[in-house]
FIKOLZA-1660 file (N, C-alpha, C; in steps of 0.1 Angstrom, whole numbers, plus 5000, padded with zeros to 4 digits):
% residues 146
   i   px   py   pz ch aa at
   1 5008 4988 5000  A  X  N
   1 5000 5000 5000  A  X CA
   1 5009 5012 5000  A  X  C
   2 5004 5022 4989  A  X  N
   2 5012 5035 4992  A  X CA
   2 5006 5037 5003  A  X  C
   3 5017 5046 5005  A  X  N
   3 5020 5062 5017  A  X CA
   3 5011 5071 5014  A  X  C
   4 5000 5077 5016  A  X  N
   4 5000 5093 5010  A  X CA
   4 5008 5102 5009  A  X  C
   5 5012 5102 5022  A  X  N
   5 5025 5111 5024  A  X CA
   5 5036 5117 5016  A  X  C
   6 5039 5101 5011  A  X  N
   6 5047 5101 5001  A  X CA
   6 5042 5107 4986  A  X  C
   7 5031 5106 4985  A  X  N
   7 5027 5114 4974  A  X CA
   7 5023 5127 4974  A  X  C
   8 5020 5132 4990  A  X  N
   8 5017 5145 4990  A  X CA
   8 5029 5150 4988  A  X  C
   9 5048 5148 4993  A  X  N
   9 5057 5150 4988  A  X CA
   9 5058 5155 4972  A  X  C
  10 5056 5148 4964  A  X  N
  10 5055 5149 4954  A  X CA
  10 5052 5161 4948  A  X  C
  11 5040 5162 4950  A  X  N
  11 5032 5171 4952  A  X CA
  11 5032 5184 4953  A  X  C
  12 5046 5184 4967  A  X  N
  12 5047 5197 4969  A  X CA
  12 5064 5201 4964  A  X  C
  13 5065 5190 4963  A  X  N
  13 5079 5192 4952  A  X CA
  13 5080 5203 4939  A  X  C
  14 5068 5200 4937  A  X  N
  14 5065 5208 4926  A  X CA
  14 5058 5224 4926  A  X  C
  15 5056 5226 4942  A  X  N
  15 5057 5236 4945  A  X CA
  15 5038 5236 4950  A  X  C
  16 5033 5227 4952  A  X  N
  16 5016 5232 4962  A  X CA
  16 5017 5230 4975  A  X  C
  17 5007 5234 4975  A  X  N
  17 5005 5235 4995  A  X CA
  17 4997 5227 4997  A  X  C
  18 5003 5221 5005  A  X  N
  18 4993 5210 5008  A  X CA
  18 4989 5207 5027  A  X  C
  19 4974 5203 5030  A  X  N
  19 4973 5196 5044  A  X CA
  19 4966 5188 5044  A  X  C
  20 4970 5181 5053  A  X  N
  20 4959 5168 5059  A  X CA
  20 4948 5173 5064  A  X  C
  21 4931 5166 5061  A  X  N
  21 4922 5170 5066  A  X CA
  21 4921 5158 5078  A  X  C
  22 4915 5172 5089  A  X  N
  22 4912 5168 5100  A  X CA
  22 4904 5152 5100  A  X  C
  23 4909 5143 5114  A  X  N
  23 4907 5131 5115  A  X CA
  23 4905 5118 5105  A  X  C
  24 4912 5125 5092  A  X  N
  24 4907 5113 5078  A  X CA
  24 4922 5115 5073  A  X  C
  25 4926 5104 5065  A  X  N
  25 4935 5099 5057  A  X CA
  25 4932 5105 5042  A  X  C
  26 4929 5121 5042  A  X  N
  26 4931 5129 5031  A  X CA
  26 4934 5140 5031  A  X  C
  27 4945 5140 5020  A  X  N
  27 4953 5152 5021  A  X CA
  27 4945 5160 5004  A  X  C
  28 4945 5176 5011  A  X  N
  28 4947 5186 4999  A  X CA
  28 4955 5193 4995  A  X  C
  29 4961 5196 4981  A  X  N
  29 4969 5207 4980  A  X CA
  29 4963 5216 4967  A  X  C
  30 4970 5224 4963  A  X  N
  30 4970 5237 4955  A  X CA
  30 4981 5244 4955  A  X  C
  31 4977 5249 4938  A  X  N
  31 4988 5249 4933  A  X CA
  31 4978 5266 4923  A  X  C
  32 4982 5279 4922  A  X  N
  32 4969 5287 4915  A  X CA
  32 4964 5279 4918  A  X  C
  33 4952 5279 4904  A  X  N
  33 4939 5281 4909  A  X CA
  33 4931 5264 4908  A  X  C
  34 4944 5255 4905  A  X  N
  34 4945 5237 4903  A  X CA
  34 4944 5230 4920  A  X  C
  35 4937 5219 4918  A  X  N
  35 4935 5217 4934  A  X CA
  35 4937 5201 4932  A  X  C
  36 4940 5190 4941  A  X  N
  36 4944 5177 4942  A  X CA
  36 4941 5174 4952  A  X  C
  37 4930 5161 4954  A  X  N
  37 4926 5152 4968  A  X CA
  37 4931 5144 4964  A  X  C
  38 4939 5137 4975  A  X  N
  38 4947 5127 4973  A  X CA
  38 4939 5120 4988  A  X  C
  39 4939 5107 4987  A  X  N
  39 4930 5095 4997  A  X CA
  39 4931 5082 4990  A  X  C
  40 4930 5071 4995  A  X  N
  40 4930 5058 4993  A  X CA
  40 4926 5056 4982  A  X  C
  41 4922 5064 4980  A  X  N
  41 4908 5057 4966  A  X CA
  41 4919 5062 4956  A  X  C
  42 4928 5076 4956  A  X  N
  42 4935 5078 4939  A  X CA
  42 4937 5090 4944  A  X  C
  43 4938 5099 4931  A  X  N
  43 4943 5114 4930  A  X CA
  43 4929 5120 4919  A  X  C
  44 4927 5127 4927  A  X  N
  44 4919 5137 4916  A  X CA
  44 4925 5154 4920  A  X  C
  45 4924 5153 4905  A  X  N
  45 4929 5170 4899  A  X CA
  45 4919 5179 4891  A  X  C
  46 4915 5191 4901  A  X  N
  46 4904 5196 4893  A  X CA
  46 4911 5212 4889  A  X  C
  47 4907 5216 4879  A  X  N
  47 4912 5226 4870  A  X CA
  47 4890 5233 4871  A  X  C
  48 4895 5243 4878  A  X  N
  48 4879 5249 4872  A  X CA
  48 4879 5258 4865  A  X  C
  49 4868 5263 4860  A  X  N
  49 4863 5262 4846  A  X CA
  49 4859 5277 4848  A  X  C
  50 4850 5276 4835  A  X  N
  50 4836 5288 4832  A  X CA
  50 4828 5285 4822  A  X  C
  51 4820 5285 4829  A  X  N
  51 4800 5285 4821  A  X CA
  51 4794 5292 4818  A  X  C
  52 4786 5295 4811  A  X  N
  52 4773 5303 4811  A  X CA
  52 4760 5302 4811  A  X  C
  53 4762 5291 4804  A  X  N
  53 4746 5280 4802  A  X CA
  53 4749 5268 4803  A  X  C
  54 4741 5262 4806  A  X  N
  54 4739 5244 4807  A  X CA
  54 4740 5239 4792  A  X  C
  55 4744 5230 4787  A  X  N
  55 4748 5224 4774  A  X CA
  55 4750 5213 4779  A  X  C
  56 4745 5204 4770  A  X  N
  56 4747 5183 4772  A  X CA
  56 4757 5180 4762  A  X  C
  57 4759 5188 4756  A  X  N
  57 4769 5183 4746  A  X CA
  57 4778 5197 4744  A  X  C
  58 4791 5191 4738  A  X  N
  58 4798 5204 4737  A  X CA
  58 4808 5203 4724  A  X  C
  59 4816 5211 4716  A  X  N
  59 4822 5208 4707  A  X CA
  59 4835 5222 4708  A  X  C
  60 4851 5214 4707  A  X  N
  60 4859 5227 4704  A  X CA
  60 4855 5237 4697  A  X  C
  61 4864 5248 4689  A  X  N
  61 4861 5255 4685  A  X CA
  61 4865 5251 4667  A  X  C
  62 4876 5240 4672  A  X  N
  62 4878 5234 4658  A  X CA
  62 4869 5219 4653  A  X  C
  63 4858 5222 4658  A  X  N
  63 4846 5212 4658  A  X CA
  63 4846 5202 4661  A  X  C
  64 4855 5195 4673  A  X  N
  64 4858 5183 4679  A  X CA
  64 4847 5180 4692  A  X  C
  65 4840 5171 4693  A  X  N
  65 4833 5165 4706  A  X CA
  65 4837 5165 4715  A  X  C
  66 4830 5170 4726  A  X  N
  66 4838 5168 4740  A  X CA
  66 4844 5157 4747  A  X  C
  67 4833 5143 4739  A  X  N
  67 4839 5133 4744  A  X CA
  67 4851 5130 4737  A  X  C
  68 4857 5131 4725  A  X  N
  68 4868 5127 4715  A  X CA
  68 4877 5135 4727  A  X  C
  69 4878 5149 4728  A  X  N
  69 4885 5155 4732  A  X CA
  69 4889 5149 4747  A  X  C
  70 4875 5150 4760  A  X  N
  70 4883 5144 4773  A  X CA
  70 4891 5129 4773  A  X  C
  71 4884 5122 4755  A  X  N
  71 4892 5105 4760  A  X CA
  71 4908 5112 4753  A  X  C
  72 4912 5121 4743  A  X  N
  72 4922 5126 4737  A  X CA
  72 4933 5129 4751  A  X  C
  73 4928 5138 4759  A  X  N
  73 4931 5145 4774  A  X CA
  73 4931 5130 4783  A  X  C
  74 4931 5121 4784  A  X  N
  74 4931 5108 4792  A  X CA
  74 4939 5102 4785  A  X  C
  75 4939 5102 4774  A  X  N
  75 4952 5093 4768  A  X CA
  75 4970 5103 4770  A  X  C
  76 4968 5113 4767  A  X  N
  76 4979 5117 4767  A  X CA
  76 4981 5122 4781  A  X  C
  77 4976 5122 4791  A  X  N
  77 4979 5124 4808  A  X CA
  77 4980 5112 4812  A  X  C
  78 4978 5100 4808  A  X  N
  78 4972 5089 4813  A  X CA
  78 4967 5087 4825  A  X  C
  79 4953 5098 4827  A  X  N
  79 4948 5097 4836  A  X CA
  79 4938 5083 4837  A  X  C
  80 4931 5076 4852  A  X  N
  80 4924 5073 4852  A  X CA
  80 4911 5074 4839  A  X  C
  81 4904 5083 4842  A  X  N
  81 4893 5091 4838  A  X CA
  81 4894 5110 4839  A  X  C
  82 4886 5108 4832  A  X  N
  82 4885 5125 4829  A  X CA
  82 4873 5130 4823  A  X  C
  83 4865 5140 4831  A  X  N
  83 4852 5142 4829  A  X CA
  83 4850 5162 4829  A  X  C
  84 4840 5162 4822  A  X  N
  84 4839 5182 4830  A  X CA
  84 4825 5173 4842  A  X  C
  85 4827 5187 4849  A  X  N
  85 4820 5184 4860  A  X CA
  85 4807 5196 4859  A  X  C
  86 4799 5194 4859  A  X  N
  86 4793 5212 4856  A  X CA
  86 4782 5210 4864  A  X  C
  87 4782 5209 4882  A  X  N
  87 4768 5211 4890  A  X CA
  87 4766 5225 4887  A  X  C
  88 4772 5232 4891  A  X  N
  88 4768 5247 4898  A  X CA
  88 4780 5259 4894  A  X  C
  89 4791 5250 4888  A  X  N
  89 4797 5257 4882  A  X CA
  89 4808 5245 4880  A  X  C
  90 4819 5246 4865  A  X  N
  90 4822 5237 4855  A  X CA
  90 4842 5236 4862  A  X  C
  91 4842 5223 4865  A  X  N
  91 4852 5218 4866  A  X CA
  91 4854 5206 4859  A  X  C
  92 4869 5208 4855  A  X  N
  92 4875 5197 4848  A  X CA
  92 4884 5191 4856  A  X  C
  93 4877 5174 4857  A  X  N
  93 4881 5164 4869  A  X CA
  93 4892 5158 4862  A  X  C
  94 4902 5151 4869  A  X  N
  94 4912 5141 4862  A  X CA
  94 4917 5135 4873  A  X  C
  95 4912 5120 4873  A  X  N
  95 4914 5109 4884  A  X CA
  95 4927 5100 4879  A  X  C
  96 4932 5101 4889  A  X  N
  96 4945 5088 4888  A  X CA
  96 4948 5082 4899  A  X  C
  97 4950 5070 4896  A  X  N
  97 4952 5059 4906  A  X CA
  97 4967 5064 4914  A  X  C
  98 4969 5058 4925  A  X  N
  98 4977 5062 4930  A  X CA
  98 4992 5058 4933  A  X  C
  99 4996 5046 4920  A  X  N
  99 5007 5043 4916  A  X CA
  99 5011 5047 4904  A  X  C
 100 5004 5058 4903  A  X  N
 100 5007 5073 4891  A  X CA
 100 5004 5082 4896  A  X  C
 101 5014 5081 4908  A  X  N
 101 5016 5096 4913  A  X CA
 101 5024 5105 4910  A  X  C
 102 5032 5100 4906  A  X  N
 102 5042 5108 4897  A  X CA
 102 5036 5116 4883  A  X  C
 103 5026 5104 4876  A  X  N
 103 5023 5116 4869  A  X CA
 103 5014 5125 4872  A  X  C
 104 5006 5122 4876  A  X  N
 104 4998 5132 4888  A  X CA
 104 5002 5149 4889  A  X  C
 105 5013 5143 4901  A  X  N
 105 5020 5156 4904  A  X CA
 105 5024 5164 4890  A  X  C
 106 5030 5157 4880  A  X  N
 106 5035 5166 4866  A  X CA
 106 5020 5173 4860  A  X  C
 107 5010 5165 4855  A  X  N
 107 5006 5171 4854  A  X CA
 107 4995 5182 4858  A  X  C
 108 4992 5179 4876  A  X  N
 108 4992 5191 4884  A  X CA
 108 5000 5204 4882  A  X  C
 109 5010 5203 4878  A  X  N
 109 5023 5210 4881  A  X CA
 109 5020 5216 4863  A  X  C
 110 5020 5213 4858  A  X  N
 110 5017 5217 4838  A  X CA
 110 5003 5231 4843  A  X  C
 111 4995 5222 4845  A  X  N
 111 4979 5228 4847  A  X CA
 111 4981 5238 4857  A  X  C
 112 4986 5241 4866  A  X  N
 112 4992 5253 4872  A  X CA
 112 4999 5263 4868  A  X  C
 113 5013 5255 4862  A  X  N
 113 5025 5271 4855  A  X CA
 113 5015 5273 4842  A  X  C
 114 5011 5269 4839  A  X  N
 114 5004 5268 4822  A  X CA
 114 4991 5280 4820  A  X  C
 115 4985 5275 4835  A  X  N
 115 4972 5284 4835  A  X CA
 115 4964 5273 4830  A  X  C
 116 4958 5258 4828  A  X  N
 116 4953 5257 4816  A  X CA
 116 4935 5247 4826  A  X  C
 117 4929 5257 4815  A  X  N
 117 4915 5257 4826  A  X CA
 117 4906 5252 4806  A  X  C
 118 4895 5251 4811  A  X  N
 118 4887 5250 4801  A  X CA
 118 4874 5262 4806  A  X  C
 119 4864 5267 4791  A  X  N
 119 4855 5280 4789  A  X CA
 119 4842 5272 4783  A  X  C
 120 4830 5269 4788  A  X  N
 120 4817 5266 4778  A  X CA
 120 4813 5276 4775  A  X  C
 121 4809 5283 4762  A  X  N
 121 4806 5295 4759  A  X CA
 121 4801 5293 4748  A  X  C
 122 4790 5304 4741  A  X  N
 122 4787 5309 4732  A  X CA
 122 4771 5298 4730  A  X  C
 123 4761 5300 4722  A  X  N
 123 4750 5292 4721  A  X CA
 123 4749 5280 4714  A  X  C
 124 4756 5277 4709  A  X  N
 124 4759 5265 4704  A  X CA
 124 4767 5252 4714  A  X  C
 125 4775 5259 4722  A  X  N
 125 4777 5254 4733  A  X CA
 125 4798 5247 4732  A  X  C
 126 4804 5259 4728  A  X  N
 126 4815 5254 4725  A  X CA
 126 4825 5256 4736  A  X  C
 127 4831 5246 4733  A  X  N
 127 4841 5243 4743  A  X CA
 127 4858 5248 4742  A  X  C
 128 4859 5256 4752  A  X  N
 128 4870 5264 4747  A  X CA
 128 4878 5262 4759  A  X  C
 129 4895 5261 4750  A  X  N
 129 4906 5257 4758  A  X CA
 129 4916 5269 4758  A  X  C
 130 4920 5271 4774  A  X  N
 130 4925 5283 4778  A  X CA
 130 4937 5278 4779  A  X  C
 131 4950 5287 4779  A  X  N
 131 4966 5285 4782  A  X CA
 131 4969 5295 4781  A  X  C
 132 4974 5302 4799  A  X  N
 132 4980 5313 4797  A  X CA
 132 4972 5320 4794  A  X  C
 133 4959 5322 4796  A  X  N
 133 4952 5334 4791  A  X CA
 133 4946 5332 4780  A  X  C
 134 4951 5326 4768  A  X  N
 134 4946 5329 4752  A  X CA
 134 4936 5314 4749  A  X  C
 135 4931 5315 4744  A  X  N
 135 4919 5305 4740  A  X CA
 135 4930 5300 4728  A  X  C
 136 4935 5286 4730  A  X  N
 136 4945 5279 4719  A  X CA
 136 4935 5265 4710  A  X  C
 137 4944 5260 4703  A  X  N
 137 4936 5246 4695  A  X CA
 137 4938 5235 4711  A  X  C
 138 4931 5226 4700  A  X  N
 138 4931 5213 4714  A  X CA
 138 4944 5211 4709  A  X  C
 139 4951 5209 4699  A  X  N
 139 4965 5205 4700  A  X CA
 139 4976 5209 4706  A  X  C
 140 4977 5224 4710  A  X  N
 140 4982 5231 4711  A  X CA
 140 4982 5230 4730  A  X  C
 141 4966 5232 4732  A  X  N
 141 4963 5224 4753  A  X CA
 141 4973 5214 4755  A  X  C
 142 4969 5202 4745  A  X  N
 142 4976 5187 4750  A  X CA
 142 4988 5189 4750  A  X  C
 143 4995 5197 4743  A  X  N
 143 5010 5196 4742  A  X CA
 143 5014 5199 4753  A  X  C
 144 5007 5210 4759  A  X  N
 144 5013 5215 4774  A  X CA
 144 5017 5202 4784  A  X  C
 145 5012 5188 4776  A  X  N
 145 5012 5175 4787  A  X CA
 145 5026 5170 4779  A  X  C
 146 5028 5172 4769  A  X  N
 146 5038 5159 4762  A  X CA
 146 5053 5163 4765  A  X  C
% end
């Protein structure tokens, strides 16, 4: 069995803050505006977002599906899974097991120096990828991973 510990190291290697929540075997950190629960179960890394309207489906700006795009973003992070999350306002989840914690932390550590958040905007319901400020292609987001 991992450590947490040892992975909240990691973690802060890379420069987030991290603590143990009270009476439980889970640690949070942050890093800007990128956040990581780390617990038994895995690592999840949420990157939040912005919405304007509710949309069930979504498409880049270079006409790509949301789903092509989050399995695209899970293959090249090789995250667990990877979802937007949109209750009440739009976070982009990325789960990983916890004998990839290493990549975890990197790319924690990318999605922080990088800025790199996602935008649902406009009526049609497009899905737009931020770095550093500027709205880029999906090719151009992923590479921030490779």
């Amino acid at each position: 069995m991992v450590e947490l510990r040892s992975i909240v190291r990691l973690f802060e290697r890379v420069g987030a803050k991290c603590r143990k929540l009270r009476r439980r075997n889970v640690y949070e950190c942050w890093k800007g505006d990128v956040t990581a629960k780390i617990t038994e179960d895995g690592i999840t890394i949420v990157s939040p977002g912005e919405f304007r309207i509710w949309y069930s489906e979504f498409r880049t700006s270079e006409g790509i599906p949301d789903r092509d795009f989050l399995e695209s973003l899970k293959s090249v992070t090789g995250a667990r899974d990877v979802e937007l999350d949109i209750p009440s306002e739009l976070n982009l989840e990325l789960k990983f097991d916890l004998d990839k914690a290493d990549k975890a932390a990197r790319v924690f550590n990318k999605m922080a120096e990088e800025n790199l958040w996602v935008a649902v905007t406009n009526i049609e319901g497009e899905l737009r990828l931020i770095r550093n400020g500027e709205q880029v292609s999906v090719d151009e987001w992923l590479k921030a991973f490779s």
